[in-house]
C-alpha atoms as one frame of an Amber mdcrd trajectory, in Angstrom:
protein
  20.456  -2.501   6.452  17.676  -2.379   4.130  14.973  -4.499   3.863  12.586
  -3.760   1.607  10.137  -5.951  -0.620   6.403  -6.817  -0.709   5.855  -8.665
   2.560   2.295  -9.614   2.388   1.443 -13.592   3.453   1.603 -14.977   6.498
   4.757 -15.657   7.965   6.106 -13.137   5.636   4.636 -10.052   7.141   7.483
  -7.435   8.008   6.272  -7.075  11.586   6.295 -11.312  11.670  10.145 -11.523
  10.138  11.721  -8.474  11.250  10.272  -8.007  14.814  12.789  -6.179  16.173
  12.726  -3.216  13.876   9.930  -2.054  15.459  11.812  -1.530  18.679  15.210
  -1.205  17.834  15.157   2.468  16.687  15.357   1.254  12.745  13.389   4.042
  10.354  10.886   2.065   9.129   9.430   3.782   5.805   6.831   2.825   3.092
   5.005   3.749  -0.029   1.224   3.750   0.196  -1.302   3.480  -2.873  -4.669
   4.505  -3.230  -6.714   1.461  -1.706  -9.240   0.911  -4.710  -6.824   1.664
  -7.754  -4.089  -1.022  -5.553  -6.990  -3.341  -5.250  -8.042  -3.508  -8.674
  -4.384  -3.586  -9.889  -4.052  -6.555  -7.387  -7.118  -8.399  -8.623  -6.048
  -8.266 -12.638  -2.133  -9.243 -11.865  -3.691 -11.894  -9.768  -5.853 -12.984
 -12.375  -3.667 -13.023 -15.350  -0.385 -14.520 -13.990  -1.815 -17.066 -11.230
   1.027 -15.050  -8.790  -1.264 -13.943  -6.654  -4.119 -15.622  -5.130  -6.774
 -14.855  -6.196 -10.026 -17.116  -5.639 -12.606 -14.838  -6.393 -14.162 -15.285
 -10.023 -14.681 -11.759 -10.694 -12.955  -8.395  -9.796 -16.589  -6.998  -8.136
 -16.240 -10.011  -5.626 -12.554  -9.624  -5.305 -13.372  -5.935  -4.034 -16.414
  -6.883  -2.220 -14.176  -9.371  -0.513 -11.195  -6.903   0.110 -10.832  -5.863
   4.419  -7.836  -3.226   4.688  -4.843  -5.357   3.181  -2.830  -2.207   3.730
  -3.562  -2.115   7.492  -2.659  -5.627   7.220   0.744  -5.750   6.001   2.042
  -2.736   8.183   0.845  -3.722  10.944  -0.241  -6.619  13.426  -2.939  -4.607
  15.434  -4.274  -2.692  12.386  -7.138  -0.726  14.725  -6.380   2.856  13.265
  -4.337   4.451  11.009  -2.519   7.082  13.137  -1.243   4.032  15.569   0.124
   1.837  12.226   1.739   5.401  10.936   3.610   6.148  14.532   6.057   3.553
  13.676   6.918   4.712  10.195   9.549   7.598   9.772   8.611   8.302   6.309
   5.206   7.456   4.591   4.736   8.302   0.877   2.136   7.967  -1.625   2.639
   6.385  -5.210   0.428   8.845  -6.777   3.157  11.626  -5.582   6.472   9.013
  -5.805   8.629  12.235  -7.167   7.757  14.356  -4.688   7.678  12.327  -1.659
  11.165  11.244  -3.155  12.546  14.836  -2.875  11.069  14.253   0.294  12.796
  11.896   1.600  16.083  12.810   0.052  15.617  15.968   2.009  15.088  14.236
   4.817  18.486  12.029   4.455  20.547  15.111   3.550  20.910  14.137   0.089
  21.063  15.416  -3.429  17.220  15.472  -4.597  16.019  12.602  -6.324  13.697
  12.241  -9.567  13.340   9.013 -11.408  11.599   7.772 -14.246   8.134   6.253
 -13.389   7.367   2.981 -15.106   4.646   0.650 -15.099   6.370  -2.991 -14.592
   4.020  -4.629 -14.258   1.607  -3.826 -16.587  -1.316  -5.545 -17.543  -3.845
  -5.142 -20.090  -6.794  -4.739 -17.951  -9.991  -5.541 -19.249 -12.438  -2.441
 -19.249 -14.520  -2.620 -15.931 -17.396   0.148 -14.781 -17.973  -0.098 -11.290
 -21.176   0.189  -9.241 -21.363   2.936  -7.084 -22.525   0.298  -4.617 -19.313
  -1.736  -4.920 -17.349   1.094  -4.657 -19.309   2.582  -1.599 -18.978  -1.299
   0.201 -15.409  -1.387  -0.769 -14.531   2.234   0.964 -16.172   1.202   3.865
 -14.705  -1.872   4.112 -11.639  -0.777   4.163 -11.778   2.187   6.222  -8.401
   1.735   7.615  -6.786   1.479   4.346  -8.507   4.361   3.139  -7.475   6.543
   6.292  -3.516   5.325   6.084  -3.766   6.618   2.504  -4.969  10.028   3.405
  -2.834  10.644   6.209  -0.053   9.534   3.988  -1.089  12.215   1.337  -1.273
  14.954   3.978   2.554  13.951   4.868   3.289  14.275   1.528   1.723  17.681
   1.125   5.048  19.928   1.454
């Protein structure tokens, strides 16, 4: 089976729904983004379609606000990125989607895969300059996110 999908409220959380694929030897796998360029995306799609919740009035507060969603949604004890990794077979990176692809297709023993990259969801963001200090709060806020993102860029380094 595949089950795949953004599973990020509560209730809705893959490890809340599907419980048992974290014991049942299913080969759990996931695509990672860089935590500040997924946060700001977040924040604007939030913003300008009402999707999302969003109850922050401005994207610096949205950030400010921000505590390793990443961590969040892959695991329920998100305490450190090499424990939320161990139960992931394959972790790739958005940034590298083609290559982690070939990856993975390697992986599966099949044909190598490249596909066309779109933007689906685009939306016209608004220019934005961040403070360093915003940015330096935000990476330290979310540590976590920051570290599953890193090790997922070192698995993706061939």
């Amino acid at each position: 089976a595949l089950i795949c999908g953004h599973f990020d409220t509560d209730g809705a959380y893959l490890w809340q729904r599907y419980q048992e694929v974290y014991n049942d030897g299913t080969r759990l796998l996931t695509f990672l983004r860089h935590p500040l360029e997924r946060a700001i995306s977040h924040y604007f799609f939030g913003a300008k379609t009402r999707y999302l919740p969003i109850t922050e009035s401005n994207l610096t507060d949205f950030l400010l606000a921000c505590r390793n969603p990443m961590a969040r949604l892959l695991s329920p004890n998100p305490k450190n990125a090499t424990d939320i990794l161990a139960a992931y077979w394959f972790v790739g990176t958005l940034e590298n989607a083609n290559t982690d692809l070939s990856r993975l297709a390697s992986m599966m023993a099949q044909a190598d895969v490249i596909l066309p990259l779109t933007h689906v969801n685009q939306t016209n963001r608004p220019a934005y300059d961040l403070p360093d200090d915003v940015i330096a709060n935000f990476n330290a806020n979310n540590a976590i996110d920051f570290a599953l993102y890193d090790q997922a860029r070192n698995f993706s380094t061939p």
